[in-house]
VOGU-3710 file (C-alpha; in Angstrom, 3 decimals, decimal comma):
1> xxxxxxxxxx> 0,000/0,000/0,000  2,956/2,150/0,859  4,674/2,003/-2,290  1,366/1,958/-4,351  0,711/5,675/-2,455  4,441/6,904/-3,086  4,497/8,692/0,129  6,358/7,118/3,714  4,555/6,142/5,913  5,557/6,914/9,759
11> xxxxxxxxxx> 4,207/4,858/12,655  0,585/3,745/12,894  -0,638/4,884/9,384  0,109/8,200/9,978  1,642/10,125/7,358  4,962/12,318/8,132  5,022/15,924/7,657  5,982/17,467/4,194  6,130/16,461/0,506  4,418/13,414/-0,425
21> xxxxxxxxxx> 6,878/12,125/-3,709  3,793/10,422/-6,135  5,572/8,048/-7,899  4,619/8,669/-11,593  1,491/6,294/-11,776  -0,125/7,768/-8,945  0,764/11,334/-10,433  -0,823/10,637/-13,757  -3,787/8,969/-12,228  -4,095/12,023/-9,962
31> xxxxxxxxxx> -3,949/14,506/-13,280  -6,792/12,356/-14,964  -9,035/12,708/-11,672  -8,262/16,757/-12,189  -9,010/16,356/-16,016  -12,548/14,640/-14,690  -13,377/17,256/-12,408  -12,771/20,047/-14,615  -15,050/18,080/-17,507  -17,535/17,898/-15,664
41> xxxxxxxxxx> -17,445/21,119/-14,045  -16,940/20,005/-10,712  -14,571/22,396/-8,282  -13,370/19,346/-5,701  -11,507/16,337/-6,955  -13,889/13,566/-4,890  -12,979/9,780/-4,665  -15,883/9,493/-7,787  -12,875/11,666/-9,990  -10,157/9,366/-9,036
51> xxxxxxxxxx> -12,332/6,571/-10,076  -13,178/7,930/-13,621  -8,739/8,874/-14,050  -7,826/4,769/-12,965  -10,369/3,916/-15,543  -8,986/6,590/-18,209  -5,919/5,412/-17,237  -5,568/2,729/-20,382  -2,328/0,769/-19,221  -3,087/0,461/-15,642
61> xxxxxxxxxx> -5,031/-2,310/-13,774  -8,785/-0,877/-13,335  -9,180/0,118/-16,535  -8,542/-3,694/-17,604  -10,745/-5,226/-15,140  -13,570/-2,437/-15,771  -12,972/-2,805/-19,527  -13,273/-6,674/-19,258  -16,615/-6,169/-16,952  -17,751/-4,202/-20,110
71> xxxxxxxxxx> -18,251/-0,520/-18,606  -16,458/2,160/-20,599  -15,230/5,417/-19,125  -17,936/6,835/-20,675  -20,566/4,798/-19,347  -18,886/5,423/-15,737  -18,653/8,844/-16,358  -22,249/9,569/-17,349  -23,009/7,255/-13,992  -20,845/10,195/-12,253
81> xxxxxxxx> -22,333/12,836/-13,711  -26,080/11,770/-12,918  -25,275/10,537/-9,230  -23,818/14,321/-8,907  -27,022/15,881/-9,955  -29,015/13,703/-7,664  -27,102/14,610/-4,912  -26,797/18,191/-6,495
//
C-alpha cells in the first residue's frame, strides 16, 4: 500500500510531515481525476474523480478489469455525472 501511495509512511498509518513524492502512476492517475473534475465542471476532486482517471488510465489495472466487466469510461462517467445531480 505504501509504495502503491508513493508517500512514507511513519508509525501507525500516519503520514509524516511534508512532501508526499507520487511516484509517476499515482501522479498521472491524480492529473486524470483533475481532467474529470474540470469536464464535468466540478470544483473538488472527490474519490468518484479518481475513479473515472484509474479507468482513463488505459495501461493500468482498473481500466482492464472495468474494460473486461464491459463498462467504458464513458458509461462510468455519465453514472458520475447523474449521481452528482441527484445529490446536487
Amino acid at each position: 500500500m505504501e509504495s502503491a501511495l508513493g508517500g512514507p509512511l511513519a508509525d501507525a498509518g500516519r503520514w509524516t510531515a511534508g512532501h508526499i513524492p507520487f511516484d509517476k502512476d499515482s501522479k498521472r492517475v491524480l492529473e486524470l481525476a483533475l481532467r474529470e473534475a474540470i469536464s464535468l465542471g466540478h470544483k473538488e476532486i472527490g474519490t468518484e474523480h479518481v475513479l473515472l482517471g484509474l479507468i482513463r488510465d488505459a495501461s493500468g489495472p482498473v481500466a482492464a478489469a472495468f474494460g473486461e466487466a464491459g463498462i467504458t469510461l464513458a458509461a462510468a462517467r455519465a453514472a458520475v455525472a447523474e449521481a452528482s445531480k441527484r445529490a446536487g
